[in-house]
C-alpha positions as CSV (number, residue, x, y, z in Angstrom):
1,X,24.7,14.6,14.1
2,X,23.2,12.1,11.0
3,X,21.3,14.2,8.7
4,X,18.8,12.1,6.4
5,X,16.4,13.2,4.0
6,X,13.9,10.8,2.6
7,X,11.3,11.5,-0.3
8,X,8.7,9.9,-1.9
9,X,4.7,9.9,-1.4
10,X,1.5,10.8,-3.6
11,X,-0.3,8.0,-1.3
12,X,-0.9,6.8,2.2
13,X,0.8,3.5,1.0
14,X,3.9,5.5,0.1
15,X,4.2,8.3,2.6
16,X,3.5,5.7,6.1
17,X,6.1,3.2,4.7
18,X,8.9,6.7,4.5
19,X,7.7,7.2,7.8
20,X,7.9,4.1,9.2
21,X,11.7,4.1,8.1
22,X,12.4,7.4,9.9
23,X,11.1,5.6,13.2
24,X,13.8,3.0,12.5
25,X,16.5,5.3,12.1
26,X,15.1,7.1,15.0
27,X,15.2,4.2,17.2
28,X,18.5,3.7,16.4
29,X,20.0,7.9,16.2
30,X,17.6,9.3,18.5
31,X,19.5,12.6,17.7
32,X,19.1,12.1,14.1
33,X,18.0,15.0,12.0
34,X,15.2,13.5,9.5
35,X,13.6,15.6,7.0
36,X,11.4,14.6,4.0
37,X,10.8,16.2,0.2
38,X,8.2,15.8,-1.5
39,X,5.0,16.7,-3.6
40,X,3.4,20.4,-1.5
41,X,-0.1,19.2,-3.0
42,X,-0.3,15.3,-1.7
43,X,-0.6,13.4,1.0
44,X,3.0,14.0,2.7
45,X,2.5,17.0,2.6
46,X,0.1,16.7,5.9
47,X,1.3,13.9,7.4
48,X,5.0,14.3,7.4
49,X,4.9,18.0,9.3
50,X,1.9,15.8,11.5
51,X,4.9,13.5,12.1
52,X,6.8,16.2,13.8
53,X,9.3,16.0,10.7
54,X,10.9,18.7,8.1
55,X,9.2,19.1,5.0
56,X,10.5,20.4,1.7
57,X,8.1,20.8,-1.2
58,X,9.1,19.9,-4.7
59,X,6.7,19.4,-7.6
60,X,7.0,16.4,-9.1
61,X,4.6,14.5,-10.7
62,X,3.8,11.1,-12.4
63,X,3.8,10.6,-16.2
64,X,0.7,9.0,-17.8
65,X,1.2,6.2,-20.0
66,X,-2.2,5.7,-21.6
67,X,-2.1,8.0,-24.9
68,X,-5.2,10.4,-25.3
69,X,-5.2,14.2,-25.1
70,X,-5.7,14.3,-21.6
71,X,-2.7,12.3,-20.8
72,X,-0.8,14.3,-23.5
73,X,-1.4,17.8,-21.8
74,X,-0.7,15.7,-17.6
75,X,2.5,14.6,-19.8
76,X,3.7,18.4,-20.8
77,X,2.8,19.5,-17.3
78,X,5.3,16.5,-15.6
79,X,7.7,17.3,-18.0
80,X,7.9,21.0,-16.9
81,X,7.9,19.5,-13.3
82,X,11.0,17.7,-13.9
83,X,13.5,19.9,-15.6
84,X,12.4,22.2,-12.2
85,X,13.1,19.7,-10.5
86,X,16.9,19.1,-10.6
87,X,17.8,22.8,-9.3
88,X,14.9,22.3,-6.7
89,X,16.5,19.4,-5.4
90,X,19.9,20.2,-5.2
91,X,18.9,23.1,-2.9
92,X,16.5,21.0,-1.1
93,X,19.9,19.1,-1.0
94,X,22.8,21.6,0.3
95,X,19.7,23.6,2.9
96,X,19.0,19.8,4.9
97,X,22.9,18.7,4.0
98,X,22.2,14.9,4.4
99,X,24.8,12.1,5.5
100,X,22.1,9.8,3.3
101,X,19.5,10.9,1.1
102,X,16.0,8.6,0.0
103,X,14.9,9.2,-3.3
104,X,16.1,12.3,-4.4
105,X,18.9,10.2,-5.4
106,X,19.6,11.2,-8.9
107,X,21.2,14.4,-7.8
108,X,22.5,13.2,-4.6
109,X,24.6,10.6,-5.5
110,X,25.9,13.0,-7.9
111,X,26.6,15.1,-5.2
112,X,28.8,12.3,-3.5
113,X,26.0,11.4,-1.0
114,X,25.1,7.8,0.4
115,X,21.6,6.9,-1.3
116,X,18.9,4.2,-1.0
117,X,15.8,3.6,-2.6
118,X,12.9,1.2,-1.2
119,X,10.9,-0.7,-4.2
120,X,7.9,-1.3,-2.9
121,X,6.4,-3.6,-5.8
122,X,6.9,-6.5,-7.2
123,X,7.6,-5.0,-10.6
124,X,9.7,-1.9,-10.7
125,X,8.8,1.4,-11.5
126,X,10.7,3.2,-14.5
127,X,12.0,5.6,-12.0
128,X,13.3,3.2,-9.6
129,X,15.5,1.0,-12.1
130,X,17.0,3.9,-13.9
131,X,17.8,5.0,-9.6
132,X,19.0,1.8,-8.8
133,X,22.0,2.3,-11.0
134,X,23.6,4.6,-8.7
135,X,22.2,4.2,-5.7
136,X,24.5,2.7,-2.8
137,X,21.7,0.1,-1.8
138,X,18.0,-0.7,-3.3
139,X,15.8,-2.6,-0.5
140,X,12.7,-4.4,-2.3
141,X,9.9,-5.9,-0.7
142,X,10.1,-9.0,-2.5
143,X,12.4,-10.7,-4.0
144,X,10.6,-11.1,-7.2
145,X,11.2,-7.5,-8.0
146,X,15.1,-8.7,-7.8
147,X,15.2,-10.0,-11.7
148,X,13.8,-6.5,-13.0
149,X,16.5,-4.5,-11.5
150,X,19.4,-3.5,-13.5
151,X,22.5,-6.2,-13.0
152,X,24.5,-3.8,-11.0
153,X,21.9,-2.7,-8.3
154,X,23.0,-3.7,-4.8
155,X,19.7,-5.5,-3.7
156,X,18.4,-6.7,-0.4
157,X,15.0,-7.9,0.6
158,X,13.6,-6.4,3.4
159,X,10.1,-6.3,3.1
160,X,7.6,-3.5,4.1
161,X,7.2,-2.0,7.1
162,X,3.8,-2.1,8.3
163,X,2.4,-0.1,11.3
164,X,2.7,-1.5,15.4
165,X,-1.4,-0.5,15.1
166,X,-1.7,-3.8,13.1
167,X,-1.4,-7.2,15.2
168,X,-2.4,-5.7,18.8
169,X,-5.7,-7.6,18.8
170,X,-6.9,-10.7,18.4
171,X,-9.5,-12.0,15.8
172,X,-12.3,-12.3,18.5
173,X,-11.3,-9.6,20.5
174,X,-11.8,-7.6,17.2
175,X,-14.8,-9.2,16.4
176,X,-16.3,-8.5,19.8
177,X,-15.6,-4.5,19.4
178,X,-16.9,-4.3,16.2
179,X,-20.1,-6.3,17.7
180,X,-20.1,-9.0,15.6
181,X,-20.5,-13.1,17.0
182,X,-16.9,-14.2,17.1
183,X,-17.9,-17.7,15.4
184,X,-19.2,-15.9,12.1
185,X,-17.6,-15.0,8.8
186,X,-16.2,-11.6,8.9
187,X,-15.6,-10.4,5.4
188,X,-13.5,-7.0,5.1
189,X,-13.5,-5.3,1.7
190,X,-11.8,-1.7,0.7
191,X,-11.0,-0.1,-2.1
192,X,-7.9,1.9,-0.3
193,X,-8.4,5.6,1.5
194,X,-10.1,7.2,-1.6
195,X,-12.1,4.1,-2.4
196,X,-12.8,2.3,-6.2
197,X,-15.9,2.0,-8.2
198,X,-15.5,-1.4,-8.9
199,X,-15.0,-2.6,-5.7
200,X,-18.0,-1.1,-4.6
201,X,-20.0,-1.7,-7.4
202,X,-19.1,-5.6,-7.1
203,X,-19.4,-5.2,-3.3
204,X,-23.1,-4.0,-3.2
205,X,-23.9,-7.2,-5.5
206,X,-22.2,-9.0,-2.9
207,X,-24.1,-7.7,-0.2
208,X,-27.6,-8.3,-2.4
209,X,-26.2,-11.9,-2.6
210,X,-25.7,-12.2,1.1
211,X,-29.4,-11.3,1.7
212,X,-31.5,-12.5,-0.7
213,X,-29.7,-16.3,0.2
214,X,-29.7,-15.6,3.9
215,X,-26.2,-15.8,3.9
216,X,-25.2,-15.2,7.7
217,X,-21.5,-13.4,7.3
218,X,-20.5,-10.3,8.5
219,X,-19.0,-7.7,6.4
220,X,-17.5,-5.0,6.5
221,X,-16.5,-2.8,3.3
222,X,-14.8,1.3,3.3
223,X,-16.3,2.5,0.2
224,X,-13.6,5.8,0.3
225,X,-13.6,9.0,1.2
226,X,-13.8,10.4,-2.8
227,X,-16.4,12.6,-3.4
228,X,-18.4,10.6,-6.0
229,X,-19.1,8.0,-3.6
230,X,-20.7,9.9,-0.7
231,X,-24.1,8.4,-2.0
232,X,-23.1,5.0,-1.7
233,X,-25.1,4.4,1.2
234,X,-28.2,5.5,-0.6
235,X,-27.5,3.3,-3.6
236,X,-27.6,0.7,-1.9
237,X,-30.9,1.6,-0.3
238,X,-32.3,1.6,-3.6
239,X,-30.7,-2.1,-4.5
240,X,-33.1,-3.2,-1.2
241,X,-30.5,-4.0,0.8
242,X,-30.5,-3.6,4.8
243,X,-27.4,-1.4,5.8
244,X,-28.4,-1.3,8.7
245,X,-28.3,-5.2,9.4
246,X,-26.4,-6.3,12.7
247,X,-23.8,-8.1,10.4
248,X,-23.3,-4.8,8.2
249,X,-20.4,-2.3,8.9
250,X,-20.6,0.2,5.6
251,X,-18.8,3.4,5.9
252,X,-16.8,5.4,3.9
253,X,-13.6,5.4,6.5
254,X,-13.0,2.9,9.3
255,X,-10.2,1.8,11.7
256,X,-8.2,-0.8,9.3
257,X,-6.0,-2.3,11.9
258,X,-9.4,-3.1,14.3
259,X,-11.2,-4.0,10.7
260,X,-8.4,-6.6,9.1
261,X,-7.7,-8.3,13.0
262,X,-11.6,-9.5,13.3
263,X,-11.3,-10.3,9.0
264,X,-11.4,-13.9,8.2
265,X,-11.2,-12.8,4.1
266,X,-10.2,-9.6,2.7
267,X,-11.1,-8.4,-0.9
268,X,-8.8,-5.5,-1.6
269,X,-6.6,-3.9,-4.3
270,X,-3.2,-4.8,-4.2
271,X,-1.2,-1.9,-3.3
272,X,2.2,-3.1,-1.7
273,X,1.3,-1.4,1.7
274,X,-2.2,-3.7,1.8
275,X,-0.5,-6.7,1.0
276,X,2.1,-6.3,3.5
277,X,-0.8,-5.8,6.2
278,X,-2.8,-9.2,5.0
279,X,1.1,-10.8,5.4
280,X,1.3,-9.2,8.6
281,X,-2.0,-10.2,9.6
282,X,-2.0,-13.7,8.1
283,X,-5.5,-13.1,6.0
284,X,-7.0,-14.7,2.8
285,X,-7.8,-12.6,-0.1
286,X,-9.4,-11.9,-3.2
287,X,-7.5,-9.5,-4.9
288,X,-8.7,-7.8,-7.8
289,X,-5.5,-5.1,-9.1
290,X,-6.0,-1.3,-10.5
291,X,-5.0,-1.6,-13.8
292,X,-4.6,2.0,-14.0
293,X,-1.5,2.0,-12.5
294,X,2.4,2.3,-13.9
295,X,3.5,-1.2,-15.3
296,X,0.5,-2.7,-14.3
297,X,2.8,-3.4,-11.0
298,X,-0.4,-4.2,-8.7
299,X,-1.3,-7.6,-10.6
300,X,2.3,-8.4,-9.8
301,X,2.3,-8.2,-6.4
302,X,-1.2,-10.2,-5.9
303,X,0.5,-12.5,-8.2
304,X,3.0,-13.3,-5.5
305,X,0.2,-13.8,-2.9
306,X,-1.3,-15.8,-5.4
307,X,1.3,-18.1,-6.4
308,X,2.1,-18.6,-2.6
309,X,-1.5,-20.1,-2.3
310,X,-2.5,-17.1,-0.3
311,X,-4.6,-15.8,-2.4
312,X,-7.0,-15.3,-5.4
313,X,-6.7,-12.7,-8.4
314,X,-9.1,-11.4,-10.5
315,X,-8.0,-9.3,-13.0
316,X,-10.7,-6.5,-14.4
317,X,-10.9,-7.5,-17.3
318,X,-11.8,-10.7,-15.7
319,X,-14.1,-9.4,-13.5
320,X,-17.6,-10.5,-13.9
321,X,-20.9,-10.9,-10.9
322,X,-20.8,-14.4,-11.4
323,X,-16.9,-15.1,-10.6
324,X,-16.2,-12.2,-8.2
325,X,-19.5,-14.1,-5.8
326,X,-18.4,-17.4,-6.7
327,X,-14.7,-16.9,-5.9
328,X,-15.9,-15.3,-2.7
329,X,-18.8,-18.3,-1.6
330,X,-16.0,-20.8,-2.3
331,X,-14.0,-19.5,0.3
332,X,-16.1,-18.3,3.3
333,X,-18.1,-22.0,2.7
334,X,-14.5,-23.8,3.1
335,X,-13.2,-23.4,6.6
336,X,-10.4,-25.1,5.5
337,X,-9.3,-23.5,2.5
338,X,-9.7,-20.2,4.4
339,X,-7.6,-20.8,6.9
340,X,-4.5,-22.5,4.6
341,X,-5.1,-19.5,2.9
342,X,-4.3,-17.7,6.0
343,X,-1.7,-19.8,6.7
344,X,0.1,-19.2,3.9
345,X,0.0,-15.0,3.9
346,X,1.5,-15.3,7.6
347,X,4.6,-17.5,5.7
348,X,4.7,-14.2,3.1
349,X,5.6,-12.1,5.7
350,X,9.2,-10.8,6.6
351,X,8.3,-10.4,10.8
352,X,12.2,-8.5,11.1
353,X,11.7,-6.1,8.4
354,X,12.8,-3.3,10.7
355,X,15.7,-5.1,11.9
356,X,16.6,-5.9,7.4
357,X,16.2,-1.9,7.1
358,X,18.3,-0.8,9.7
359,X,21.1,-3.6,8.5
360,X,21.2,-2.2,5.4
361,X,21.2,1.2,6.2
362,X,23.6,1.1,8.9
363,X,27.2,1.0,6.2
364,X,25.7,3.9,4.9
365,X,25.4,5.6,8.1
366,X,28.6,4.9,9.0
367,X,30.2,5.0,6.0
């Protein structure tokens, strides 16, 4: 029987991805024993014993690059993570006894098991490039990532997986559920599960923009599920703006896959998981990245959209009222620009990225 242990998470961007690779093995090994490691207090933990999958908790966590005293104590507590975290995963190791291993692959590979790593960014984490080193394969998302990786790392572009919920409706079937006239504007905006302030922030200014210029486009924005934004609705209230306007979906969770098929324009971060939907879906964007995030890696991946004239970047430190409603009136008032936008997102996306996974997987498996 294949035994394969993946790890990895933190995120719904990270731990559906992991997942969406075990269904690819599955398809393959029906009989195939797949359990996962990773951090007991994120995400994965939920979803991945949801999934009907093995979990194995091991405390890991991220170290914080921005020096102040807060950082500096996150910094002690990661470091006593990680020298736990070698005799954790070695018995995380011998108890699932993989044929391949994900990313635990430091100690695996050490302990004469077949790795691979998936890099979902543009620009490569630390941890990934010192991994790539020894592990028996590195699949990347795109090829840009390729020149960051260390000369010996045995690449191969395979893109993202991105869930079968996505592209199962069409754009006015959407439209019609949602309630919305299919020959309008739809403008989705989200600032990811949890949600970001200056999405919304720049969002509700949108929205004030829309209605004090009778601007007839729907919208709809996810301002997050993270407690500091439950009021969000009530701010903008107070900013005189009509949430409850025909053309107005504002909640703080909705159904993304219905959401992004009946979206004409999408304004989002650029996690690698979002940007692989928008390829998927063929969408426009405006993209403005978190820079709070390792190596600045999401202004590299909206950089690719970008540069593929698939979409716009606006940068934080960029970011003012006047350029984030400009950017977005130059779009939904140019039919045609919208839609070579669109055009150009579909050509972004790698439509056999299961079929890339599995190929490169498969040596391993047999090896």
């Amino acid at each position: 029987m294949l035994r394969v242990l993946l790890a990895g998470g933190g995120t719904a961007g990270h731990v559906n991805p992991a997942l969406a690779i075990a269904e690819i093995i599955k398809k393959h090994y029906p009989d195939a024993e797949i359990s996962f490691a990773g951090n007991p207090e994120k995400l994965e933990a939920r979803l991945v014993p949801a999934a009907g999958y093995k979990f194995y908790p091991i405390k890991i966590e991220g170290f914080q690059r921005k020096p102040n005293w807060v950082n500096l104590k996150r910094n002690i507590h990661a470091a006593g993570c990680l020298v736990k975290s070698g005799s954790t995963a070695k018995k995380i190791i011998k108890e699932a006894k993989p044929d391949v291993s994900g990313p635990i692959v430091r100690k695996a590979a050490k302990m004469g098991i077949k790795t691979a790593i998936h890099e979902q960014n543009a620009f490569p984490g630390v941890t990934n490039k010192i991994l790539a080193k020894s592990a028996d394969v590195v699949m990347l998302t795109v090829k840009e990532a390729e020149k960051y990786m260390p000369e010996n790392a045995k690449t191969v572009v395979t893109g993202l997986p991105v869930r079968g919920a996505f592209n199962t409706m069409s754009k006015s079937e959407a439209k019609k559920q949602l309630g919305f006239d299919e020959n309008e504007i739809c403008v989705l905006s989200t600032g990811g599960s949890l949600g970001a302030r200056v999405l919304n922030e720049n969002i509700a200014k949108l929205l004030k923009w829309y209605q004090d210029n009778d601007v007839k486009v729907c919208h709809i924005h996810s301002y997050g599920t993270y407690q500091g934004y439950k009021d969000y609705p009530e701010k903008l209230e107070a900013m005189g703006i009509d949430i409850n306007n025909s053309r107005r979906i504002i909640k703080d969770y909705i159904n993304m896959p219905v959401a992004m098929a009946a979206a004409d324009l999408v304004i989002s971060r650029c996690g690698a998981a979002s940007l692989a939907e928008l390829e998927a879906m063929g969408r426009a964007s405006v993209l403005i990245p978190s820079p709070m995030v390792a190596e600045n890696h999401q202004y590299y991946n909206g950089m690719v959209l970008q540069n593929a004239g698939a979409g716009f970047v606006i940068e934080e430190k960029d970011l003012t009222e006047k350029l984030f409603i400009d950017t977005v009136k130059g779009l939904i008032e140019d039919p045609e620009k919208l839609r070579q936008c669109s055009e150009n997102a579909a050509k972004l996306h790698v439509a056999d990225t299961e079929d890339r996974i599995f190929k490169a997987l498969e040596p391993l498996i047999k090896g």
